[in-house]
C-alpha distance (Angstrom), angle and dihedral (degrees) to the residues before:
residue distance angle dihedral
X1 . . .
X2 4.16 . .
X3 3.73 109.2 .
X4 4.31 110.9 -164.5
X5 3.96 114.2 -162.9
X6 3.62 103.1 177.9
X7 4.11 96.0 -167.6
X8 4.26 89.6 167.3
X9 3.38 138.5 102.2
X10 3.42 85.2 -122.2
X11 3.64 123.7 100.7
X12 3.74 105.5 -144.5
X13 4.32 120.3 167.4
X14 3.78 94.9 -118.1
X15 3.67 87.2 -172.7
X16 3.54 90.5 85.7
X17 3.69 90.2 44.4
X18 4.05 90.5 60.4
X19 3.69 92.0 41.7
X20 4.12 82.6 57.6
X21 3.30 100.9 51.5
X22 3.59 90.4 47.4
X23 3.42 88.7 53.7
X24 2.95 100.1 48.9
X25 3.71 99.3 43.4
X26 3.41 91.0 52.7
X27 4.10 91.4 54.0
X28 3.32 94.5 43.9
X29 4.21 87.4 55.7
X30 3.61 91.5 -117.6
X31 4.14 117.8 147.2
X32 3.25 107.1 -99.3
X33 3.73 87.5 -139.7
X34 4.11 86.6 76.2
X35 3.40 122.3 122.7
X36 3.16 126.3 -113.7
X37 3.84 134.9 174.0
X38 3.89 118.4 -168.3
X39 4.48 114.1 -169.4
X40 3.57 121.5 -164.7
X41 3.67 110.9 -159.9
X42 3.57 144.0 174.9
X43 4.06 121.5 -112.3
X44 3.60 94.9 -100.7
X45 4.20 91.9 56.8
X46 3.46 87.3 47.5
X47 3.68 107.8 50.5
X48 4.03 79.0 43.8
X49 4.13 85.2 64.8
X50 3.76 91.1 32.6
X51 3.43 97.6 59.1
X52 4.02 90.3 39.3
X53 3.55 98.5 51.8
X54 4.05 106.4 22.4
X55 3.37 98.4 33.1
X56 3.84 82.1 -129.4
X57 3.65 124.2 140.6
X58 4.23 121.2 -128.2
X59 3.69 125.0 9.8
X60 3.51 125.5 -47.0
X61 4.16 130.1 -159.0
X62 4.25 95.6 -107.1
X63 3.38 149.6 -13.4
X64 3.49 132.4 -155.5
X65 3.81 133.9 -143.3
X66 3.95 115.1 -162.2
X67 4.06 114.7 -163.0
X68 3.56 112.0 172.9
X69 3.80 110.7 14.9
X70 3.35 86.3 -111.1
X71 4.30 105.0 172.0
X72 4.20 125.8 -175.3
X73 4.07 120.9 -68.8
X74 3.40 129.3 -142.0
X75 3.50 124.1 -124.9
X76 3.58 99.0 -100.3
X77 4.08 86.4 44.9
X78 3.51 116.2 29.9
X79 3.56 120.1 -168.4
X80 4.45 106.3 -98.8
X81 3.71 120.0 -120.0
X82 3.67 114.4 -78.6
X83 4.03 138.8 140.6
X84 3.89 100.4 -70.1
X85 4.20 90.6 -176.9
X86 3.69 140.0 -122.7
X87 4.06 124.9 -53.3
X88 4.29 102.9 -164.0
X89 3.55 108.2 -163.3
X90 3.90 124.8 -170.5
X91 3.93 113.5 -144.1
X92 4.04 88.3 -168.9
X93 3.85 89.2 66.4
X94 4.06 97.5 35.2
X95 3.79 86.4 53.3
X96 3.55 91.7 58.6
X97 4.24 95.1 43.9
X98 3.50 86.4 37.5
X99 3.88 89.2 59.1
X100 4.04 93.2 42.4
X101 4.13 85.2 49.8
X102 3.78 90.7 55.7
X103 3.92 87.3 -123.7
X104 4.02 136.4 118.3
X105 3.80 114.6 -95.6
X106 3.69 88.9 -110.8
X107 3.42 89.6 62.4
X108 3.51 91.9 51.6
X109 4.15 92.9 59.2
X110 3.66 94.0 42.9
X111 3.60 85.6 56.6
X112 3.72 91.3 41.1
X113 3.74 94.2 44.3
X114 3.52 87.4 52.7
X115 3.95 98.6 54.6
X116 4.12 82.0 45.3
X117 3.81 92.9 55.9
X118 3.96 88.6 47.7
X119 3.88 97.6 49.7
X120 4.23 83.3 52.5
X121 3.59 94.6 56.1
X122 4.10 91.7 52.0
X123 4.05 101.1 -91.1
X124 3.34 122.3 144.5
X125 3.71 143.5 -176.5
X126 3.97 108.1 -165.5
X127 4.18 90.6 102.3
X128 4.00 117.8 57.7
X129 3.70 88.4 -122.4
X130 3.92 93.7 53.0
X131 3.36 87.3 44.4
X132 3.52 97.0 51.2
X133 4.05 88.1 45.7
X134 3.94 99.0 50.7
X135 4.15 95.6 42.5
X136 3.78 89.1 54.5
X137 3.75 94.6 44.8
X138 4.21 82.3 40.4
X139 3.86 90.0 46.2
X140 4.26 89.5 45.3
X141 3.66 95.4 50.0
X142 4.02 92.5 50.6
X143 3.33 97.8 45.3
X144 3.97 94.5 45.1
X145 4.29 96.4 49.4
X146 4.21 80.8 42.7
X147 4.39 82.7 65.5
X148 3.85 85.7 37.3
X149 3.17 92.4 51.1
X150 4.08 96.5 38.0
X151 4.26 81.3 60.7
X152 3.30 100.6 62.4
């Protein structure tokens, strides 16, 4: 289950942010029964959890909330329902990286959502060859729900 709480001032189509996750769940052999909780917040809410969390001063892009340890399935044994966690994103700070990128702030969030979903299911990027892993996985993911997408 993919739970959107759009708590901006942003207006952002979270349709396409459910049809993502499901995508991606779905790729990444995860039940689709998961739960999954995706915040949008203003700056302000998310330097709050920033600064809680990270340690980090100002707002950053997304934050991610693993539950269960859930991590990818297989096809033969995909991963059983469970609370995956939250992924906050911040529209106010993927406008602004969205703009840098040359790219629409949708874009930006599928790209952040992404990353988001990734960190929940136990990838990380701190080591070169984690990094490595999870932006090719990242990159994969985008590019395949962009043709899923470009079929509908």
């Amino acid at each position: 289950m993919i739970e959107i709480n759009n708590e901006s001032a942003v207006s952002v189509d979270e349709t396409v942010l459910q049809r993502l996750t499901e995508y991606n769940l779905a790729q990444l052999h995860v039940s689709p029964d998961a739960e999954v909780a995706i915040v949008l917040v203003d700056e302000g809410a998310m330097e709050s959890l920033h600064v809680q969390w990270m340690d980090e001063p100002g707002p950053t892009d997304v934050l991610s909330f693993p539950m269960d340890e859930l991590r990818p399935g297989s096809e033969d044994h995909p991963t059983p329902p469970g609370l995956l966690g939250d992924i906050v994103l911040c529209p106010q700070v993927a406008e602004s990286q969205a703009q840098t990128a040359g790219h629409a702030l949708m874009d930006e969030l599928i790209l952040l959502t992404t990353h988001g979903l990734l960190h929940l299911l136990g990838f990380d990027h701190a080591e070169p060859d984690e990094e490595r892993e999870m932006f090719g996985l990242q990159k994969e993911l985008i590019r395949g729900f962009a043709a899923s997408e470009r079929r509908r």
